[in-house]
C-alpha positions in Angstrom: 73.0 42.4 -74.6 72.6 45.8 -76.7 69.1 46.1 -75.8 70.0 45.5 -72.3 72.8 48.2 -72.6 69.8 50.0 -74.1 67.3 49.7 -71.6 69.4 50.7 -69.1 70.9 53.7 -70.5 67.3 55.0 -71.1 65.7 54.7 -67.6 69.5 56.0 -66.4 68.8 59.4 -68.9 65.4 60.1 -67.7 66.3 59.5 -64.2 68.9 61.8 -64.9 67.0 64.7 -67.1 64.8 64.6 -64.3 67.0 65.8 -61.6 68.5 68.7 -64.1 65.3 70.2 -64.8 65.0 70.5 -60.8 68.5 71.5 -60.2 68.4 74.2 -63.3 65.1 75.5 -62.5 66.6 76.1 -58.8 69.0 78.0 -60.3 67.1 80.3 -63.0 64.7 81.1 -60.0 67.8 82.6 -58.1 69.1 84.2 -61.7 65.8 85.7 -61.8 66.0 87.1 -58.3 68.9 89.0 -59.2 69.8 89.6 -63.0 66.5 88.3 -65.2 68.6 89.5 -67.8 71.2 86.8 -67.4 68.3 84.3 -68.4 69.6 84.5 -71.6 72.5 82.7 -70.9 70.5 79.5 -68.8 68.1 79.3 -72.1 71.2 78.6 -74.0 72.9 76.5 -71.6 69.5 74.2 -70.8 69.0 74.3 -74.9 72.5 72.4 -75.1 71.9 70.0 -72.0 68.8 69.1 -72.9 69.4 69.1 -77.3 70.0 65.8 -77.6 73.4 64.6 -75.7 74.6 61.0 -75.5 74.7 61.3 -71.1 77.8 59.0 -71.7 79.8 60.3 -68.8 77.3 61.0 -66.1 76.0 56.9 -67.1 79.6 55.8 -66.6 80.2 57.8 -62.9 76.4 56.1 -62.4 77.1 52.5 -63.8 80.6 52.7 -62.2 78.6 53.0 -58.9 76.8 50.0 -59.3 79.3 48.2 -60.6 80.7 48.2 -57.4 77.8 47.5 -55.4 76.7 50.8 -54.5 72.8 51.4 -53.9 72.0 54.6 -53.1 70.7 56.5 -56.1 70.4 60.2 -54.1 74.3 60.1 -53.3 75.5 59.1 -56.7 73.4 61.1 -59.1 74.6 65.0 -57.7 78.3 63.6 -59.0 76.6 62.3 -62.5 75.0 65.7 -62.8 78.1 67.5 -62.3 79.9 65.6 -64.8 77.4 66.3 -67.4 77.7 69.9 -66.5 81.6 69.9 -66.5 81.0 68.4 -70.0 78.4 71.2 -71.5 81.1 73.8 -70.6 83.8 72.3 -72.4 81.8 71.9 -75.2 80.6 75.7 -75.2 84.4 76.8 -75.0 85.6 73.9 -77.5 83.1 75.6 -80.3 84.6 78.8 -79.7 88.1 77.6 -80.1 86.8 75.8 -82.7 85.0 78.5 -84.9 81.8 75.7 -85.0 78.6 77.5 -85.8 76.7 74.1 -84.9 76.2 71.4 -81.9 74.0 68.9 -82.1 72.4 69.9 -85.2 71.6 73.5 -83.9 73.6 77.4 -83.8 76.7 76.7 -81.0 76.4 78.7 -78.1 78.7 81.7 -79.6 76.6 81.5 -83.2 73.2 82.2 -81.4 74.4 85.0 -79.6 76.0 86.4 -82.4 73.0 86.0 -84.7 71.0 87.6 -81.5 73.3 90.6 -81.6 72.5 91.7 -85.1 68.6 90.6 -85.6 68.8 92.9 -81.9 71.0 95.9 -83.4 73.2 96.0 -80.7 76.3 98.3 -81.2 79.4 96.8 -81.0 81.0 93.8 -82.7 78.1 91.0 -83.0 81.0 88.3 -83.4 82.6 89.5 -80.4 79.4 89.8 -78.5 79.0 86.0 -79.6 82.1 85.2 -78.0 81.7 86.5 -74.7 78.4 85.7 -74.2 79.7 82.2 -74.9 82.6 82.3 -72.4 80.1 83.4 -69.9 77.4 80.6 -70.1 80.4 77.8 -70.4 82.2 79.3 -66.9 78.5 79.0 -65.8 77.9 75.5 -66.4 81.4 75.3 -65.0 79.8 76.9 -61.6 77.3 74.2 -61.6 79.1 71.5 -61.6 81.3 72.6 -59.4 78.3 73.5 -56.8 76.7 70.1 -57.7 80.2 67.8 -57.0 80.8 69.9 -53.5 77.4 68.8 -52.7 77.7 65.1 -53.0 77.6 62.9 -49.5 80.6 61.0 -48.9 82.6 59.7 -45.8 85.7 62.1 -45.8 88.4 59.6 -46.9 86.3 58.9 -50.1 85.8 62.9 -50.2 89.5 63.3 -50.6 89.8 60.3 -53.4 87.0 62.5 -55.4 88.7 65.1 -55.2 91.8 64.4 -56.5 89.9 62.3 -59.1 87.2 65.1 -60.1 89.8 67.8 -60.5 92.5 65.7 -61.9 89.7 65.1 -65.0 89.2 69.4 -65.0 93.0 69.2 -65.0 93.5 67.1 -67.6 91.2 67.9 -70.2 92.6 71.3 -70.1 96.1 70.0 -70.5 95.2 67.7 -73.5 93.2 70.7 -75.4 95.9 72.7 -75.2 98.4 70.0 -76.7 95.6 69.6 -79.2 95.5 73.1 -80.6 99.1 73.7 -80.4 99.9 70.6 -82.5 101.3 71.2 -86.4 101.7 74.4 -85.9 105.6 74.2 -85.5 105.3 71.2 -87.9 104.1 67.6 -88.1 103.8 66.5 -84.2 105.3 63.5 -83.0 103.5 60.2 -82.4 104.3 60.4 -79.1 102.3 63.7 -78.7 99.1 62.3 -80.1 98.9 59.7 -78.0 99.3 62.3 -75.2 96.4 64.2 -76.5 94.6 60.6 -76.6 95.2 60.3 -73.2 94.1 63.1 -71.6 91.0 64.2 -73.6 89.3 60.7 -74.1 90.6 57.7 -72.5 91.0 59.8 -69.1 88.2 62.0 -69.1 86.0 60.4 -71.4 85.5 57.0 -69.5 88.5 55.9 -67.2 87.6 59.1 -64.6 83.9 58.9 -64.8 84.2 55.0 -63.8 86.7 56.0 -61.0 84.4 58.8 -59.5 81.5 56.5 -59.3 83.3 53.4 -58.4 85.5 55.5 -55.2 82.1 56.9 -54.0 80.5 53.4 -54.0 84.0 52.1 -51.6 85.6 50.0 -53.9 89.2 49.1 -53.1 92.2 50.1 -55.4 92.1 46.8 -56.8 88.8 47.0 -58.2 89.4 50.7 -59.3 93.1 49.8 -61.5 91.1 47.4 -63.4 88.3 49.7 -63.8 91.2 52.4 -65.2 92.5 50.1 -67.3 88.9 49.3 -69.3 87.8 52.8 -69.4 91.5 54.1 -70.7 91.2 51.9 -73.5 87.5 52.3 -74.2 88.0 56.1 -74.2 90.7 56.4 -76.7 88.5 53.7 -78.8 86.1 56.7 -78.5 88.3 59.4 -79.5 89.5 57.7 -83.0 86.2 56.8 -83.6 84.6 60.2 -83.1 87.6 61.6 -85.3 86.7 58.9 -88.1 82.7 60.2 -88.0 84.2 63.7 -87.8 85.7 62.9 -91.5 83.6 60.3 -93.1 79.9 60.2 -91.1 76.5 61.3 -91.6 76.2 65.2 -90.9 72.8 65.0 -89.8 73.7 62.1 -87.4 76.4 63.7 -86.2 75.1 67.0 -85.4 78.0 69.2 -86.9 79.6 69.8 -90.6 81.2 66.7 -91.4 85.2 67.9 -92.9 85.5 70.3 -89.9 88.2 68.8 -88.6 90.0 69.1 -91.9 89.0 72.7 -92.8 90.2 73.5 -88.9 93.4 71.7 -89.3 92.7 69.2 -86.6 95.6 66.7 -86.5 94.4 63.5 -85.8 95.6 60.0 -86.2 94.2 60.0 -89.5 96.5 62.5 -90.7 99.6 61.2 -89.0 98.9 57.8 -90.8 97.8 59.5 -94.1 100.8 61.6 -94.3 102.8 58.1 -93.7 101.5 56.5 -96.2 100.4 58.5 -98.9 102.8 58.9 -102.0 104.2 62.5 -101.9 101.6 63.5 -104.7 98.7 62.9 -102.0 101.0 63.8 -98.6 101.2 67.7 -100.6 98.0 67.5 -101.2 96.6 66.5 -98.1 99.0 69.3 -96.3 97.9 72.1 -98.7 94.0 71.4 -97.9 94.1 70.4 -93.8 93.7 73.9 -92.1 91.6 75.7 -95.1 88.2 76.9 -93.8 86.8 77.8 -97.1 88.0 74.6 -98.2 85.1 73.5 -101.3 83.0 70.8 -100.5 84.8 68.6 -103.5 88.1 68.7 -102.1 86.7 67.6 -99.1 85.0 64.4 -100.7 88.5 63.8 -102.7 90.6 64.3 -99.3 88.4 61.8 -97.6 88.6 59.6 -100.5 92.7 59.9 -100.0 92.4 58.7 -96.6 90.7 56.0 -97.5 92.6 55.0 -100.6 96.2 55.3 -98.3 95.1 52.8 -95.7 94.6 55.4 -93.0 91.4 54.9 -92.2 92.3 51.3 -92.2 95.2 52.3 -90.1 92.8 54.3 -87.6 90.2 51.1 -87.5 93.1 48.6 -86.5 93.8 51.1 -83.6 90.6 51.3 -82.2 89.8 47.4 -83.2 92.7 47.3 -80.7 91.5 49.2 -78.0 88.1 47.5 -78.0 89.6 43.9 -77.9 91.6 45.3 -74.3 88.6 46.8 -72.7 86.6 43.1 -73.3 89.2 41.2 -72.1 89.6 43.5 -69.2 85.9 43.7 -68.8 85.6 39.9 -68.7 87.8 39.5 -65.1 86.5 41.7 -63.4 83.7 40.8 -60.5 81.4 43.4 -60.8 77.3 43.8 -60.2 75.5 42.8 -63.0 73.9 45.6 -63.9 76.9 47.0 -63.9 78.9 44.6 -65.7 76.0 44.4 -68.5 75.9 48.5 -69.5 79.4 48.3 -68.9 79.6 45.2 -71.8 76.5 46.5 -73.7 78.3 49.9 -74.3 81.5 48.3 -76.3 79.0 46.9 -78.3 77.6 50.4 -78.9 81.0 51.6 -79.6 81.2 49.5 -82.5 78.3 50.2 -84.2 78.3 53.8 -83.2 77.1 55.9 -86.1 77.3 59.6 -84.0 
């Protein structure tokens, strides 16, 4: 099945690469027209689209649409590129929120510009100038998609349901990013309030709204689409803990950014909350006194992963997603569904599980 899952999510990426070179070189030509200048900021953004992304959630909006018996490639693959797009803007603005000077093993959007500014000697503040530049090239991948979903051909009562779906994953996001960054910082958060952030930032927008968008546009009925929800809501916070786990304990150079990030940020994650659970007090202070230290040494890094592993945390965080795995197959395995469909669909919890980055 994995090399099924495999095969499919290769011809799916160069179909799809394909059609962004044409749609992006549409746009630089109009750029170009205009303000040649503002170049600048499409080499950047086509650098990120095309550096080495997974394509996870324009495959799902694509594989939801044959899923559910839907055929024709030139209606569903405007809506896959627009939620690639959607995607590289969130990731320009979350590296800025997130001081991260890398993605995908190269300078973040905001690091290159900076590093521009001063080998340029601009006046000004180069860190600054990083920043906006930044900003700029994320709210112009956000134009993108937006002119790429507005495009896509759809009877008007499945126009509506995309709608409300598409900007109900902008929506959401947003909402769980900003429950993210406001966490701990008027104390330990609540349970409750992780799983929120869960919620919105992975299981919805991650996989559950992706299916839904390609699954509406294909006509399948609200039955069809609940048990879709239910797969990719628990397949997308599978995601989540697992890309929090690799953000702590995996490869750097597989993962394409500093590995301890989310410690030296302060990101609190279900690790934490189960660390700081079950750690004796000794290891809870510790833990506490190191999460949120940027110039946090390498060695207290290693001995604060070594905590979380040594507490049962990561153990704790493995359950959780062993969990979440176990109700996507079983919901996976009643649902009628194309088999091509049905097969990336099946062939991509197996990637989960062995996912290294």
């Amino acid at each position: 099945m994995s090399g099924d899952f495999e095969a499919l999510m290769e011809r799916f990426r160069s179909r799809l690469d394909a059609e962004l070179v044409i749609f992006l070189k549409g746009r630089r030509q109009a750029t170009a027209a205009q303000a040649p200048e503002a170049e600048a900021l499409l080499d950047r953004l086509e650098d990120l689209v095309f550096g080495g992304g997974k394509r996870l959630r324009p495959a799902l909006v694509y594989f939801g649409y044959v899923a559910c018996e839907g055929s024709a490639e030139a209606r569903i693959l405007p809506l896959a590129m627009a939620t690639e797009l959607l995607h590289t803007y969130l990731l320009i603005h979350d590296d800025i929120m997130d001081h991260a000077d890398t993605r995908r093993g190269k300078p973040s959007v905001h690091a290159f510009f900076e590093t521009h500014h001063g080998q340029r000697g601009y006046t000004g503040d180069a860190r600054e100038y990083g920043r906006s530049m930044a900003i700029l090239a994320g709210d112009l991948a956000h134009t993108y998609a937006d002119q790429l979903f507005t495009s896509v051909d759809s009877e008007p009562e499945r126009r509506l349901r995309l709608h409300r779906i598409y900007y109900a994953m902008c929506r959401e996001v947003i909402d769980g990013q900003f429950l993210e960054l406001h966490m701990g910082i008027g104390g330990d958060p609540p349970e409750e309030d992780l799983r929120r952030v869960l919620r919105l930032k992975s299981g919805l927008y991650t996989v559950e709204r992706p299916l839904q968008l390609g699954a509406v546009l294909a006509g399948a009925d609200e039955v069809r689409c609940e048990a879709l929800s239910r797969f990719g809501g628990a397949l997308g916070e599978a995601f989540q803990l697992r890309d929090d786990v690799l953000g702590t304990f995996g490869d750097p150079a597989a993962v394409g950014k500093p590995v301890g990030g989310d410690l030296r940020e302060g990101k609190f994650t279900f690790l934490i909350h189960h660390a700081l659970r079950l750690a004796d007090d000794a290891g809870a202070a510790r833990l506490r006194r190191g999460l949120g230290r940027a110039d946090l040494p390498d060695d207290e890094v290693l001995a604060l992963c070594d905590l979380l592993r040594e507490c049962g945390a990561l153990e704790a965080v493995d359950t959780m997603i062993e969990r979440r795995m176990l109700e996507a197959r079983t919901t996976l395995q009643g649902l009628d569904l194309a088999p091509a469909g049905k097969a990336f669909l099946s062939g991509l919890i197996d990637y989960l599980g062995r996912r290294s980055h």
